[in-house]
N, C-alpha and C positions, 0 to 999 in steps of 0.2 A: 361415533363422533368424528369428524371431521378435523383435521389440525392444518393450520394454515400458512407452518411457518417456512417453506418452500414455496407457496402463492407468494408471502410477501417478501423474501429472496430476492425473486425472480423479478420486483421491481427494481432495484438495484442498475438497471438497466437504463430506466427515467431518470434518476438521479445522475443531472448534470455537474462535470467537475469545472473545477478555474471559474466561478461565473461573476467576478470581479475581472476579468480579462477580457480583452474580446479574443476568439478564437477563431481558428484557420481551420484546425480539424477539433470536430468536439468527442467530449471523451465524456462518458458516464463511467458511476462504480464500479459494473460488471465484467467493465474490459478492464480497468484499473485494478481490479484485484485479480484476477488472473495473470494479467502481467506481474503483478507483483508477486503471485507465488512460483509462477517459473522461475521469477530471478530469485525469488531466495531458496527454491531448492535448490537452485544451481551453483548458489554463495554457501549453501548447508552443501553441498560435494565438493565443491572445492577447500572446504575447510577441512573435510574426513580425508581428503584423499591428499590436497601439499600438506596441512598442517598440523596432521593427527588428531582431530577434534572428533566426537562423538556424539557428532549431530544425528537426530532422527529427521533424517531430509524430508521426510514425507510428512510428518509431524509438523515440520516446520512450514512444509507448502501447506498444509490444511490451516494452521495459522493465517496465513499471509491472504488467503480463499476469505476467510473470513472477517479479518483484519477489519473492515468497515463499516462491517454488516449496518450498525446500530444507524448509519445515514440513512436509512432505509424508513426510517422513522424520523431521524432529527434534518435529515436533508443533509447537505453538504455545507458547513459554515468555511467561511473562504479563511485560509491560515494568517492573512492580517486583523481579522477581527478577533480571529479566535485566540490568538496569542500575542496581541500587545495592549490587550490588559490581565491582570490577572485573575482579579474578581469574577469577569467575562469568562474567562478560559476554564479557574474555579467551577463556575455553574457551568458550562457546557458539558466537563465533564461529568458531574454529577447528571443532565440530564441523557448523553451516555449510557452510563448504568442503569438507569431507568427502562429507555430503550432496549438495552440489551435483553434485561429481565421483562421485560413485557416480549421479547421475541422468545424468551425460551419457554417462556408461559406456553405458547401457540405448538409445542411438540409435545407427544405423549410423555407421561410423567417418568415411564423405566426408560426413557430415551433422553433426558433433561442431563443426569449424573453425565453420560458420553458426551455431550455436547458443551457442556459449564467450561473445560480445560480450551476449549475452541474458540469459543464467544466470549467469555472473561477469562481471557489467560493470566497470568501470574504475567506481570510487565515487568519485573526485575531477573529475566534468567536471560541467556546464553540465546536460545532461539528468539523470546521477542527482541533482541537486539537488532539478531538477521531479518524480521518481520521489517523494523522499523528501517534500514536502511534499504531495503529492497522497496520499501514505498517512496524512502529520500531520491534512491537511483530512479525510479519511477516519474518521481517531478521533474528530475534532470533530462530524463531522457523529453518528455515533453517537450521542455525548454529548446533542446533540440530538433527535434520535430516543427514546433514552432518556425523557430527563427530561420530553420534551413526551409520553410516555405515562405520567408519574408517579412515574417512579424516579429518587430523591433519590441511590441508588449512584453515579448517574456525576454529579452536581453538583461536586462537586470536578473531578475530571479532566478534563471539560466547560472550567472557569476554567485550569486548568494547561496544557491545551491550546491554549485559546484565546491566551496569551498567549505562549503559542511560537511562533504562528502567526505572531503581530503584530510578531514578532521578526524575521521573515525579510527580507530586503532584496531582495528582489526583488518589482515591480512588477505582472507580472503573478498571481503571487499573489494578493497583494495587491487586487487587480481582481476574480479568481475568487472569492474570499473577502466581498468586497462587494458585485459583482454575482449571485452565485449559491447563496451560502450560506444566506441570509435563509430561499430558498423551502422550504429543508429541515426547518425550525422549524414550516409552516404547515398547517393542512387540504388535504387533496385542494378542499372549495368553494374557499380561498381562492386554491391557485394557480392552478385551473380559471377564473377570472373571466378 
């Protein structure tokens, strides 16, 4: 038998992000989660190593890898629709789950158990927190990208973001955000020096 759920992964690729924006450089899932799990390994080692946390860094990138997946099915719903109503937001997630489980369908069944902590994680621990900001620094950093190639479209969400960011209580964030986010604003000459 054949499983398909790496075919349909690998669309993740198609699925275009921002598509209520017009955009300069376009971005689909497949680059948006990878960035996003590099940053939050590196938000999970900055935690273990300034602030004694006990993060399983790699555990937490393989979260952030997958963090999306389920758009892969539901497509990309733009974050103004999807959360300024609730009802709306309600059922999206619900269709979500569905999504999800119809993708872990598509993997052999002694391979489903390994994969559930991946594709439906527990959203209330310590790592999906690092997930979730590492996809917020993710928007920001677009935002940047953006505007530092001259589009004023993301200047607002750019400030709206940024001060979600600065909201977060946690430390290494925090750090990530200070330490690493600058270079994202800058020329290929200047980080090259």
């Amino acid at each position: 038998m054949a499983y398909h759920f790496y075919a349909y992964l690998s669309r993740m690729k198609l699925i275009r992000r921002w598509s209520l924006m017009r955009n300069l450089i376009p971005e689909n899932d497949m680059e948006h989660s990878m960035q996003a799990a590099m940053i939050a390994h590196a938000i999970a080692l900055i935690g273990n190593t300034r602030y004694g946390r006990t993060y399983n860094a790699e555990h937490v990138m393989a979260l952030a890898l997958f963090h999306d997946i389920s758009e892969v099915i539901t497509g990309d719903l733009p974050t103004p629709v999807k959360h300024n109503n609730p009802q709306i937001k309600a059922e999206y997630h619900k269709i979500e789950r569905i999504a999800v489980q119809r993708l872990k369908g598509m993997l052999p069944e002694d391979l489903q158990p390994a994969y559930e902590p991946l594709i439906a994680p527990a959203q209330d621990t310590p790592e999906w927190r690092l997930v979730k900001a590492a996809d917020r620094i993710c928007g920001y950093v677009k935002c940047l990208e953006e505007t530092k190639a001259g589009n004023s479209e993301f200047l607002e969400a750019r400030e709206s973001i940024l001060a979600s960011l600065h909201a977060i209580d946690l430390p290494e964030v925090q750090d990530f955000i200070r330490d690493f986010v600058p270079g994202f604003g800058m020329s290929l000459d200047q980080i090259s020096r």
